[in-house]
Residue, then its C-alpha position, 0 to 999 in steps of 0.5 A: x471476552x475476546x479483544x478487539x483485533x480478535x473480535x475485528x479479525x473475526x468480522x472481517x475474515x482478516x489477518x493479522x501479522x507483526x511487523x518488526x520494529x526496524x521495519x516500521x522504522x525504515x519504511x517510515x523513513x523511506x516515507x518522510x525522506x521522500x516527504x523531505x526531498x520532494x520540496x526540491x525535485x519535479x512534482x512528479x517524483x512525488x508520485x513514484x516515491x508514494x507508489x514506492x511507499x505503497x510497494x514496499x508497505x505492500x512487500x512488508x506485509x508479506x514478509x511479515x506472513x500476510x497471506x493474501x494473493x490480491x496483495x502479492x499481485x498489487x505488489x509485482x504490479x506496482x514494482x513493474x509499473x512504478x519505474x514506466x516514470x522514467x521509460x513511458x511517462x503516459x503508460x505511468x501516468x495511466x497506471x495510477x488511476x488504474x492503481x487506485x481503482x484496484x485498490x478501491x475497488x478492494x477496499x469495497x470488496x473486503x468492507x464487513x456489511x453494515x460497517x464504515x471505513x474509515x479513511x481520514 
């Protein structure tokens, strides 16, 4: 009987990959610093500091071997566009929801027939 990340990788065509121990460290500290210092920065560093969680969880996962174009192409996306914060407020203000409409979009795109996503 296969378990169930064999069983869930046959469903949906997917990949899995390991991710080393201090990788998952450093992103999760990249993750509550951010979380951290927020409470004393403009609100809107909130939003490169999650864009650059996105993009460095993105970037991790393709050295960790995942073989997916869409993904490398979200990453050199988001690593263009993250630092418009700082040169053009209204094109990096434009670009989240575009940002995640792509992701949503994915998210629809990849979802097994007849299956839920969970996402809360």
């Amino acid at each position: 009987m296969p378990s169930d990340d064999s069983e869930h990788q046959r469903r949906d065509g997917g990949q899995t990959v390991t991710m080393p121990r201090a990788q998952i460290y450093d992103l999760l500290a990249h993750l509550v610093a951010s979380a951290d210092i927020s409470v004393s920065e403009p609100g809107y560093y909130g939003t490169f500091r999650l864009l650059d969680a996105a993009g460095r969880l993105a970037g991790a996962a393709l050295e960790c071997g995942l073989e997916d174009p869409w993904l490398a192409s979200l990453h050199e996306e988001i690593d263009q566009n993250k630092f418009l914060m700082m040169s053009d407020r209204a094109a990096y203000d434009a670009y989240l929801p575009e940002a995640s409409r792509k992701i949503a979009q994915r998210l629809v795109e990849t979802q097994p027939a007849g299956e839920e996503r969970n996402l809360g």
